[in-house]
Structures are given as C-alpha cells and as structure tokens.
Backbone as CSV, one residue per row, in Angstrom:
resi,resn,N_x,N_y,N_z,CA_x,CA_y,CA_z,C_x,C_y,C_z
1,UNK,0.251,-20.907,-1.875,-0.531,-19.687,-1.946,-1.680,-19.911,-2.922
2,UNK,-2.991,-19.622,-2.209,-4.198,-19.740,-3.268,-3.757,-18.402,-4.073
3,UNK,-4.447,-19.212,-5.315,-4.140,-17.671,-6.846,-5.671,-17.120,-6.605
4,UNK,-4.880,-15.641,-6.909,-6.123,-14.779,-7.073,-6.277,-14.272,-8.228
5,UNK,-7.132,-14.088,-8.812,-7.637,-13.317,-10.064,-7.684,-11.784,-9.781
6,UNK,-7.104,-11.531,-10.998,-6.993,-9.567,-11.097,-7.577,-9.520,-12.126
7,UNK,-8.268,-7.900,-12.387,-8.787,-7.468,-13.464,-7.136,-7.204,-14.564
8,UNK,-7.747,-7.503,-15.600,-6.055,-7.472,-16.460,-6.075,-5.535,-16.950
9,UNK,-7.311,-5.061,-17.099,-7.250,-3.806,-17.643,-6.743,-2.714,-16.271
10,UNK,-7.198,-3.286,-14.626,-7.212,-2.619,-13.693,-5.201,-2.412,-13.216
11,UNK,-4.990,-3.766,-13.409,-3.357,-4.545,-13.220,-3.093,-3.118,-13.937
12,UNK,-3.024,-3.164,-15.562,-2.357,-2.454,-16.244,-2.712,-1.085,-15.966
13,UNK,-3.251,-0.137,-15.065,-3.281,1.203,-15.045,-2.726,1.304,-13.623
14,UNK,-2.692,0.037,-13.127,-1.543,0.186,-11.846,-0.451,0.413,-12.370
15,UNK,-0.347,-0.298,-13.247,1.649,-0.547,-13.309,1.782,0.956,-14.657
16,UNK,0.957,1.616,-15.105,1.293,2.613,-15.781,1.171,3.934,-15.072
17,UNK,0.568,3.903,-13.390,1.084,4.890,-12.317,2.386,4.785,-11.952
18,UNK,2.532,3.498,-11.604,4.191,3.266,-10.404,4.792,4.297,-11.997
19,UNK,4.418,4.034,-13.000,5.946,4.775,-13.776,5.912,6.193,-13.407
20,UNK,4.854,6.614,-12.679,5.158,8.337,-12.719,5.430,8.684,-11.238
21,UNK,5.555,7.264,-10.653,6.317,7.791,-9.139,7.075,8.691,-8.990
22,UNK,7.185,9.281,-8.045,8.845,10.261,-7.414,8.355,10.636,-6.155
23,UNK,8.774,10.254,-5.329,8.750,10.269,-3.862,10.275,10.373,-3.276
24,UNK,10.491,10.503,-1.752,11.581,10.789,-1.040,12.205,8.870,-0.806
25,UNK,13.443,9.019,-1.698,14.068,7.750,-1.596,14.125,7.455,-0.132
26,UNK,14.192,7.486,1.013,13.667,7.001,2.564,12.861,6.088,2.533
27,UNK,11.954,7.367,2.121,10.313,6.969,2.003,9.917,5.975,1.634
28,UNK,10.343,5.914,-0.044,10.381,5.147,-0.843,10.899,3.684,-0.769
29,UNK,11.721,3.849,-0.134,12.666,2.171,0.776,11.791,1.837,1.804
30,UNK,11.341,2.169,2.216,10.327,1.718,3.573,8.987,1.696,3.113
31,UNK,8.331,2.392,1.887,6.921,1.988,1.500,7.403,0.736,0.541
32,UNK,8.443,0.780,-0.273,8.450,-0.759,-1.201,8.945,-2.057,-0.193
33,UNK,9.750,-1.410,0.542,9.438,-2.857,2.048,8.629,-3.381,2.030
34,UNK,7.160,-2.328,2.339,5.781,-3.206,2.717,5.157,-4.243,1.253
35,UNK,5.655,-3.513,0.036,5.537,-3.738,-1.252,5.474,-5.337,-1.187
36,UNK,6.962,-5.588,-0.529,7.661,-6.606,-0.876,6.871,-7.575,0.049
37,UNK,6.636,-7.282,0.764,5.663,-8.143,1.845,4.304,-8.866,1.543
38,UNK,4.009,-7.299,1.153,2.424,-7.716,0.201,2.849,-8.720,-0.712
39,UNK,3.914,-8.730,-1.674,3.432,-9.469,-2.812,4.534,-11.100,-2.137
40,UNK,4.320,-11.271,-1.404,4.790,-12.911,-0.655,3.490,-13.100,-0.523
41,UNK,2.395,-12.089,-0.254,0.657,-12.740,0.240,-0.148,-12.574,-1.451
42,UNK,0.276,-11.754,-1.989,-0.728,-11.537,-3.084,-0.129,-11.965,-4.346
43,UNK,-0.642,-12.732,-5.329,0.224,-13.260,-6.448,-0.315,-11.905,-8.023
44,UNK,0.375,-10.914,-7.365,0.393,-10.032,-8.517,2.199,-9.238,-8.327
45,UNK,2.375,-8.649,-9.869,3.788,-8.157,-9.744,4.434,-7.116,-9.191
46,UNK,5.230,-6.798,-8.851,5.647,-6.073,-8.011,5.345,-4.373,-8.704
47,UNK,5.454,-4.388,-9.481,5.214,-2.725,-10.295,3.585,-2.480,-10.176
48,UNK,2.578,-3.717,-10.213,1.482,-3.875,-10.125,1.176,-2.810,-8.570
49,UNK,1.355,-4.085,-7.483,1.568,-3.372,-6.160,2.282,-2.064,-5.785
50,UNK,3.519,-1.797,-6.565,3.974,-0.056,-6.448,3.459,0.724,-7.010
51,UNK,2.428,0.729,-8.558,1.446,1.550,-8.526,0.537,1.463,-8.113
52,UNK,0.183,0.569,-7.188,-1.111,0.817,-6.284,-1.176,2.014,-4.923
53,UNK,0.500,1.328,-4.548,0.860,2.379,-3.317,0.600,3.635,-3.692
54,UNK,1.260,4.353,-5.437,1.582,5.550,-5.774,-0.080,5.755,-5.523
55,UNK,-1.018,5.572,-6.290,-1.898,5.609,-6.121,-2.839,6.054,-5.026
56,UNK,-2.912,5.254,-3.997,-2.691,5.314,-2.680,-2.285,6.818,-2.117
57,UNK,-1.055,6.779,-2.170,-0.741,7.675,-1.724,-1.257,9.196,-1.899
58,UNK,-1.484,9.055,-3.299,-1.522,10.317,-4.571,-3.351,10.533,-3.934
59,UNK,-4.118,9.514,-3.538,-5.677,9.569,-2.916,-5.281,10.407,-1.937
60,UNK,-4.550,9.583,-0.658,-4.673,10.207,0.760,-3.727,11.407,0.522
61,UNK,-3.202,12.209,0.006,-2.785,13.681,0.057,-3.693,14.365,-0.525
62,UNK,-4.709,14.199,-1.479,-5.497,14.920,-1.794,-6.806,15.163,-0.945
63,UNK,-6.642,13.786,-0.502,-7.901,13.994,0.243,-7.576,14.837,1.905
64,UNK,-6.550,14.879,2.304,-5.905,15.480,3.548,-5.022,16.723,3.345
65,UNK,-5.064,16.569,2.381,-4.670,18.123,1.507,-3.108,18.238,2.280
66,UNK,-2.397,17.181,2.331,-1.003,16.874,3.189,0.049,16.068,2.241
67,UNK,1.475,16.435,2.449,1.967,15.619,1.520,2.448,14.443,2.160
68,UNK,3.137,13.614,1.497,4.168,12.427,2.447,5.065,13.321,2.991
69,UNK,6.074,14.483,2.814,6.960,15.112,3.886,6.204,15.443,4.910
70,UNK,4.906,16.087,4.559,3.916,16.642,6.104,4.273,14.888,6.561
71,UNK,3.938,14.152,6.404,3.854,13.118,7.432,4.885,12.042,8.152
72,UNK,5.804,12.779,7.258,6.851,12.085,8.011,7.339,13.119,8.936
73,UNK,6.964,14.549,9.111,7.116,15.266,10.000,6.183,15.193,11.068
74,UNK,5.323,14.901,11.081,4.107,14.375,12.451,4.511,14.035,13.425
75,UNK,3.954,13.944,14.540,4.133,13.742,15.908,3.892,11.909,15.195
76,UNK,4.631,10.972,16.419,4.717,9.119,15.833,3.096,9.265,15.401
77,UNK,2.038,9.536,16.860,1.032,8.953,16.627,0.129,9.274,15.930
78,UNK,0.110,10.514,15.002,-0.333,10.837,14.210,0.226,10.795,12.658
79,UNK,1.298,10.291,12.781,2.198,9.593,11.766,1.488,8.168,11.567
80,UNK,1.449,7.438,12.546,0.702,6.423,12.782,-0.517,6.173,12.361
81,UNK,-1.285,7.463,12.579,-2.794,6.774,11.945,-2.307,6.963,10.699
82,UNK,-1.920,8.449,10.334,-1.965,8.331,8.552,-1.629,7.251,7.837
83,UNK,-0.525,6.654,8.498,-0.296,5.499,7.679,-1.011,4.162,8.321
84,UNK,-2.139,4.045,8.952,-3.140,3.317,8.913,-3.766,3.377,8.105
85,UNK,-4.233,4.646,8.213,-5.365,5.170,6.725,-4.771,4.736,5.526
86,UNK,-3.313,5.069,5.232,-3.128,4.206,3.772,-3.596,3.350,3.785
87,UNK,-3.136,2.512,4.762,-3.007,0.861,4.669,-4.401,0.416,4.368
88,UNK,-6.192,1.570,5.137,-7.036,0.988,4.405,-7.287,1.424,3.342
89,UNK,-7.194,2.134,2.810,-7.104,2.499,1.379,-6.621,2.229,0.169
90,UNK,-5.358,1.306,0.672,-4.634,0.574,-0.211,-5.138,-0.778,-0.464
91,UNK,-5.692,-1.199,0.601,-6.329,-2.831,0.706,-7.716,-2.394,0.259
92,UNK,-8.395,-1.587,-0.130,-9.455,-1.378,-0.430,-9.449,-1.332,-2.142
93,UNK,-8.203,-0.263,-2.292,-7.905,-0.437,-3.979,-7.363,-1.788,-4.552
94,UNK,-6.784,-2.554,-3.858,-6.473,-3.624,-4.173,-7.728,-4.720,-4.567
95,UNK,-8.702,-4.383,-3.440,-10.208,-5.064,-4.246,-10.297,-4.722,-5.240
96,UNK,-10.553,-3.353,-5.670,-11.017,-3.225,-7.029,-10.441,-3.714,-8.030
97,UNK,-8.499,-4.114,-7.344,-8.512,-5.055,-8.464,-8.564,-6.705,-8.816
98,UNK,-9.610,-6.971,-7.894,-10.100,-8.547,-8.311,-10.966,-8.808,-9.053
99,UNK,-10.575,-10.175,-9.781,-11.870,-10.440,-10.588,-13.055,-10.892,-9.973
100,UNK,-12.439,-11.811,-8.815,-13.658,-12.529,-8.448,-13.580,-11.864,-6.500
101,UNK,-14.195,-9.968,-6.702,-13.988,-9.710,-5.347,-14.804,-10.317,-4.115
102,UNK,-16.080,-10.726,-4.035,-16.459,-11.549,-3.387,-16.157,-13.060,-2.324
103,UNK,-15.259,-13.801,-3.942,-14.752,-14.781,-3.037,-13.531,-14.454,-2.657
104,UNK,-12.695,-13.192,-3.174,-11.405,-13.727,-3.007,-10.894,-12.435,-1.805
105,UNK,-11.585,-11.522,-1.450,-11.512,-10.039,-0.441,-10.501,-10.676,0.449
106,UNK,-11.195,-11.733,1.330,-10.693,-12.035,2.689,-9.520,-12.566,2.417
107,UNK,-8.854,-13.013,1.134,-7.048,-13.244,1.207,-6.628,-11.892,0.923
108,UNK,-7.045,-10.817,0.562,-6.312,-9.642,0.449,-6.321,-9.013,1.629
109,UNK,-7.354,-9.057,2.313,-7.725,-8.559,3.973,-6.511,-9.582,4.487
110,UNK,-6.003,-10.888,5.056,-5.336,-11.435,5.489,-4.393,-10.845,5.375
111,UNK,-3.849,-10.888,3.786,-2.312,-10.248,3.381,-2.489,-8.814,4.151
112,UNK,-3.097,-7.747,4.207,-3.005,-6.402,4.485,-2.832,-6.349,6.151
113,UNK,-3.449,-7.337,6.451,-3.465,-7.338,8.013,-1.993,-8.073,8.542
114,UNK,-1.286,-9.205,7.912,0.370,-9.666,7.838,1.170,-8.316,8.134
115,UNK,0.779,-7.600,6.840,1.704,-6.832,6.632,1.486,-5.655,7.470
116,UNK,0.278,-5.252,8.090,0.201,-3.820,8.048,0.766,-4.461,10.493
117,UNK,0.834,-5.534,10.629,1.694,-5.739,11.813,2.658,-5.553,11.925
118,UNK,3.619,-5.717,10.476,4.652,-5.388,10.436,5.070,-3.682,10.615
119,UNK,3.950,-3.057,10.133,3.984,-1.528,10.075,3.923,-0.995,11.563
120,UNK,3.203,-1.886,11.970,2.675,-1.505,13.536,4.334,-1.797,14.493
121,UNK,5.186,-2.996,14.135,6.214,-2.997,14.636,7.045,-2.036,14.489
122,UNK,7.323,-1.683,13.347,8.017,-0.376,12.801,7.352,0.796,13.513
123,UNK,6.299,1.423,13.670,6.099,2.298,14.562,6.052,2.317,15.615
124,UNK,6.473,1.437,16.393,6.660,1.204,17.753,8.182,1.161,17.749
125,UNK,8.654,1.379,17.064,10.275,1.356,16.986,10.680,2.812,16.986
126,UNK,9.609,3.805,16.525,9.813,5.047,16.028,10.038,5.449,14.877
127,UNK,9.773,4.261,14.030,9.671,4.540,12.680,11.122,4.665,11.830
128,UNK,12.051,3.652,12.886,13.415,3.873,12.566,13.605,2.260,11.565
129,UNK,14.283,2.610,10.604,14.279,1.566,9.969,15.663,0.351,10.386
C-alpha cells in the first residue's frame, strides 16, 4: 500500500468527533463495516475514519434536514442514493484530510470506489446484512 500523508491537526479533530458518536448499534455495525474496508485502502486509524463517517453523517442530516432512522426507513432506492451521497461526501472529507491532496486524491477515490461496490452489493441484497 502506497502511504498517504494526512494533515496531523485535521486527523486529530476527526478522532475527537468519533468520541461524540451515538448512533443506532445496526447502523452502527454496518457503517464501521465500510470503516473497516476503507482503512485496508487508506493508511490512517480506525477512530480517524469513524470520525470522519460521524462527521459525514452529522453534514448529510443537516443538510437534508433527515436523520439516519428517516433513512433506514426509505423506500431501498432512495435509501440507496442517500447513502451514495454519503459515500461522496465522505471521500470528499477525506481529501481535506491530505497533505499532499493533489498527488495523492486518486488513491482515496480508488479506496472509496472498492468500498462503496461493496455498498452497492449490500443494497442489492436489500440492505440485509
């Protein structure tokens, strides 16, 4: 795995969100799944990547004015985009935390695109774990 450079001040206000997580343990088992996925592609720590999700997440409800229960109540395919939309939103915050975002985008784009197939399998399953 090529190493990527993170901002060290950006790292640390990730990993001082994941501490104020609280989400629906389900939920929560199936978004740190993808967690776990991401960080086989991205060489940052795992609390790093779970406050990114919280993060993430804590964006797209404000901005959709919806919570994670609204969306796990959705019809699949509109369950489906929302959690597309994380997925770019999350790979987007994840730039911001590189040092060197220029050269290094397209291994975080790779990793997001690994993983977010895996998401795509899972919703074609019905979202059954």
């Amino acid at each position: 795995m090529e190493t990527i450079k993170f901002q060290k001040d950006a790292v640390e206000k990730a990993e001082d969100e994941f501490k104020k997580i609280d989400i629906d343990p389900a939920y929560r088992q199936m978004t740190f799944g993808f967690v776990k996925l991401l960080q086989q592609h991205l060489d940052l720590p795992e609390i790093v990547l779970k406050g990114n999700v919280w993060l993430t997440i804590k964006q797209w409800q404000m901005e959709n004015q919806k919570t994670i229960a609204d969306v796990q109540k959705m019809p699949p395919q509109e369950r489906f985009a929302a959690g597309k939309e994380m997925f770019m939103m999350g790979k987007e915050r994840t730039k911001h935390l590189l040092a060197e975002r220029e050269k290094q985008e397209e291994l975080v784009d790779k990793a997001y695109e690994i993983v977010f197939q895996k998401y795509v399998e899972f919703a074609k399953q019905g979202f059954q774990q």
